[in-house]
C-alpha positions as CSV (number, residue, x, y, z in Angstrom):
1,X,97.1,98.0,86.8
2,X,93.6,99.4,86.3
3,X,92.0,100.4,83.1
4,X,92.8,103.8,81.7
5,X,89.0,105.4,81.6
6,X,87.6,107.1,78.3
7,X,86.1,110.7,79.1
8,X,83.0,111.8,77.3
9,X,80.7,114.9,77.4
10,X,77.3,115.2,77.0
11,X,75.9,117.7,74.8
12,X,75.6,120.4,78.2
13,X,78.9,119.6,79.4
14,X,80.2,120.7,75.7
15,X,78.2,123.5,75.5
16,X,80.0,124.4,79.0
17,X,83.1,123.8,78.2
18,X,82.7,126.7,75.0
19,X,82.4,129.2,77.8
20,X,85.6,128.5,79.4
21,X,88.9,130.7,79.4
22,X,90.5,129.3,76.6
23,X,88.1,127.9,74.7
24,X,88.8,130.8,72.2
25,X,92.1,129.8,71.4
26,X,90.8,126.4,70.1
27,X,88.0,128.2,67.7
28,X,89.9,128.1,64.8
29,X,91.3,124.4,65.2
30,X,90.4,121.6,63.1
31,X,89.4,119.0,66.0
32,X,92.1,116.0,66.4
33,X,94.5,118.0,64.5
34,X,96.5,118.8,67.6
35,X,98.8,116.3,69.7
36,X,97.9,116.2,73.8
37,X,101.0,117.9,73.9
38,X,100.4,120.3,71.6
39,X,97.1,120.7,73.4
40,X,98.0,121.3,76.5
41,X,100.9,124.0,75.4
42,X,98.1,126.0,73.8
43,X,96.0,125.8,77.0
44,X,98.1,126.0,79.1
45,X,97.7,128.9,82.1
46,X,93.7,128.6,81.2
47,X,90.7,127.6,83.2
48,X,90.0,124.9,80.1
49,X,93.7,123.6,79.9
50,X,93.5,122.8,83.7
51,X,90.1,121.1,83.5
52,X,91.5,119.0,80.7
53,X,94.3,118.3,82.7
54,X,92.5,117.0,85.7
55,X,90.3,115.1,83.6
56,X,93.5,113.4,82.4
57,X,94.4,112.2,86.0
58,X,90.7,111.6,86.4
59,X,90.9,108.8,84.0
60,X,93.2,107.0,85.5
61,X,91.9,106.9,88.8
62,X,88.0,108.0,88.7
63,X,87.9,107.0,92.5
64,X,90.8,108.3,93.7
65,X,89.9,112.1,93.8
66,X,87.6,114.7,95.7
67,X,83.8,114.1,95.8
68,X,81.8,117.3,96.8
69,X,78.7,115.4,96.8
70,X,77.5,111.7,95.3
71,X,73.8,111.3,93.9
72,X,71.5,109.8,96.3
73,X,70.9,105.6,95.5
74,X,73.5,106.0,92.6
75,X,76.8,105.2,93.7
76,X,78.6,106.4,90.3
77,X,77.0,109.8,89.9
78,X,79.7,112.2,91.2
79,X,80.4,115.6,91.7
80,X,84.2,116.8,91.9
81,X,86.0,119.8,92.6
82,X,88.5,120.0,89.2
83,X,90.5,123.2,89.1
84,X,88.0,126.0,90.0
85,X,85.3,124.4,88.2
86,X,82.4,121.8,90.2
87,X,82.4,118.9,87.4
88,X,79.5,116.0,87.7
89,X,80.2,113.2,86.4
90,X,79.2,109.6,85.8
91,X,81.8,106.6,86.5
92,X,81.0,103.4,84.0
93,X,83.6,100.9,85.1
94,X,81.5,98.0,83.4
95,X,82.0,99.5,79.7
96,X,84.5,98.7,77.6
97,X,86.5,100.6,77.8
98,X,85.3,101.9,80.8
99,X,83.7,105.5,81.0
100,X,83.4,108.7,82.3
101,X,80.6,110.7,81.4
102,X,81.0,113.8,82.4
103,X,77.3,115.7,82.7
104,X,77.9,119.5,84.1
105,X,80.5,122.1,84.2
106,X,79.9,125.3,86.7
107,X,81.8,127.1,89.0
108,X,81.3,125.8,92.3
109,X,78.4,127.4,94.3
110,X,79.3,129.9,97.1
């Protein structure tokens, strides 16, 4: 069985992920006060609550899923189509536990 991967944000991606439908709802939430599940019922039907859940299957298989583009001469810099939302993201299978950085959040370009 592979590794379950750890997803991280960097301070951009955060500041991204604010913006998102949804994000309101969470505004008034002490963070880690909330289950997954009870996340994911307060999310749920919003452009946040989907991201978070394809970040969920995105940990378990960081491969596995559509690349829009990859980074030129750096195989682990990837950029995926999550939901409605183009999500770049770096894959550090050598950590422990391994990693997913994810760098920017954007709807995809036209």
């Amino acid at each position: 069985m592979s590794p379950r991967y750890r997803v991280v944000f960097t301070d951009a991606a955060r500041e991204a992920l604010r913006e998102l439908d949804g994000a309101e709802r969470l505004a008034s939430i002490t963070p880690g006060a909330l289950s997954r599940e009870a996340l994911r019922a307060l999310l749920a039907d919003t452009t946040l609550g989907t991201l978070l859940e394809d970040l969920e299957a995105l940990a378990t298989d960081p491969y596995g899923g559509p690349t829009l583009a990859r980074t030129a001469g750096v195989e682990d810099d990837r950029t995926g189509l999550l939901g409605a939302l183009a999500v770049t993201y770096m894959v550090s299978p050598a950590t422990e536990p391994p990693v997913i950085t994810v760098t920017t959040i954007r709807p995809p370009k036209g």
